[in-house]
C-alpha positions as CSV (number, residue, x, y, z in Angstrom):
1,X,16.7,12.5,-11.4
2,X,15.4,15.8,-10.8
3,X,15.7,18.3,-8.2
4,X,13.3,20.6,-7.0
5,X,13.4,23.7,-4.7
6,X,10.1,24.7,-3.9
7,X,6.6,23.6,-3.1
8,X,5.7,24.5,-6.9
9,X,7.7,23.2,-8.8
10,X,7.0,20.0,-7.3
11,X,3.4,20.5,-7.8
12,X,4.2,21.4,-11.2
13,X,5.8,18.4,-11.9
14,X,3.8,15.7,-9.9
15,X,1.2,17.4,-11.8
16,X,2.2,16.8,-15.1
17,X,3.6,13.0,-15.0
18,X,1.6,10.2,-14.1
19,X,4.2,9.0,-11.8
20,X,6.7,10.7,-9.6
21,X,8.7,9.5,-6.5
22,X,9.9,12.4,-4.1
23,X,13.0,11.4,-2.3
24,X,13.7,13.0,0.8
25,X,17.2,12.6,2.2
26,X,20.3,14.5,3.7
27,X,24.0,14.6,2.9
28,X,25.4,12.7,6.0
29,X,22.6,9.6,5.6
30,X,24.7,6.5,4.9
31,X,21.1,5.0,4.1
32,X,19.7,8.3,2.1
33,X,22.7,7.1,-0.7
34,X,22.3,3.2,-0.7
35,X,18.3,3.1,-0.8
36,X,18.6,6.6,-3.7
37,X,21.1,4.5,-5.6
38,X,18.6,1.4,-5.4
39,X,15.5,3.3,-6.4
40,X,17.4,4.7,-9.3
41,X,18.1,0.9,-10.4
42,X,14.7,0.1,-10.2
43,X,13.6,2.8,-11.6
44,X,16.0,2.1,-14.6
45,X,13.1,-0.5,-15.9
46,X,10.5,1.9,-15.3
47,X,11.8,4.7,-17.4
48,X,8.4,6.8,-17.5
49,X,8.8,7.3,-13.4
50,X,9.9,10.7,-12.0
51,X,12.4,10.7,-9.4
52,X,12.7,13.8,-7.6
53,X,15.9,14.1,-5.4
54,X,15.2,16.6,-2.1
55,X,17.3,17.5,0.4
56,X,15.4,17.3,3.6
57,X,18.1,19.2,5.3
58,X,18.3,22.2,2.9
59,X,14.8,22.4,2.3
60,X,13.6,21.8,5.7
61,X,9.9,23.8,4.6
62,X,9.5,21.5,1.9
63,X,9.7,18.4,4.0
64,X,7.3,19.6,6.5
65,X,4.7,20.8,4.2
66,X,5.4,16.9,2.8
67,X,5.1,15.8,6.8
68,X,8.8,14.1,6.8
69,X,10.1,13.9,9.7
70,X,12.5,11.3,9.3
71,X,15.4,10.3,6.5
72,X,15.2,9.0,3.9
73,X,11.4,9.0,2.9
74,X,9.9,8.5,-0.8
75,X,6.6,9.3,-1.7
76,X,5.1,7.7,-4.5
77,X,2.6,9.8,-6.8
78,X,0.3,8.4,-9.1
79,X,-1.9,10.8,-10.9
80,X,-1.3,13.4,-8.7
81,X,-2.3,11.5,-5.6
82,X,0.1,9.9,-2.7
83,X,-0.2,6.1,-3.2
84,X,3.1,4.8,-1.0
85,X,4.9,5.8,1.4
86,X,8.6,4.5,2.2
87,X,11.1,5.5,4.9
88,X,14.4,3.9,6.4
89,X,13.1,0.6,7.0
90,X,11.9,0.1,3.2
91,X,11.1,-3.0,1.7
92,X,12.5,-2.5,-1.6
93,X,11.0,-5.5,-3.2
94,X,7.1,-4.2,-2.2
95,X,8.0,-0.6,-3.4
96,X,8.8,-2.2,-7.0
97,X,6.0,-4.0,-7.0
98,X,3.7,-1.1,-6.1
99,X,5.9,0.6,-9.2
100,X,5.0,-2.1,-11.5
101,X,1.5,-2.7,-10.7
102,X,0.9,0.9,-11.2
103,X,2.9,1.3,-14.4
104,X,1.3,-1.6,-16.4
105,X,-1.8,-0.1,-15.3
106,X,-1.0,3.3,-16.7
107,X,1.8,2.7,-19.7
């Protein structure tokens, strides 16, 4: 997982891997640490998938220039271009399949 503290390094990275998942969250979301820890499972298949770990809270620039509003929220990147978009009600099943459609396609 990686953290990121600014607007360009996140460019910089969704830029230069052909999928990358912001994650949005805060320290005192119950939620924000069950759904992180199940993205990182699923992500364990997918090993060429960026996960970048934000703190919503913290970086509360970054999060509007990404329009969240609400935690947690991923964003799914594919080529540089927003494909999904996940928040507290996530369907965790339908985000891996949207992972693995896209990761066959590309890998």
């Amino acid at each position: 997982m990686l953290i990121a503290n600014n607007n360009e390094e996140i460019k910089n990275i969704i830029s230069n891997n052909e999928m990358v998942i912001l994650y949005f969250s805060n320290k005192v979301c119950g939620a924000c640490d069950v759904i992180r820890s199940k993205v990182q499972d699923i992500l364990e298949v997918y090993s060429k998938v960026k996960l970048i770990d934000i703190n919503g809270e913290e970086q509360i620039e970054l999060a509007a220039q990404h329009n969240v509003f609400s935690f947690p929220l991923a964003i799914l990147y594919v080529d540089g271009k927003e494909v999904m978009r996940v928040g507290r009600n996530v369907n965790l099943l339908e985000l891996e399949h949207t992972i693995k459609r896209y990761y066959d396609m590309l890998f």
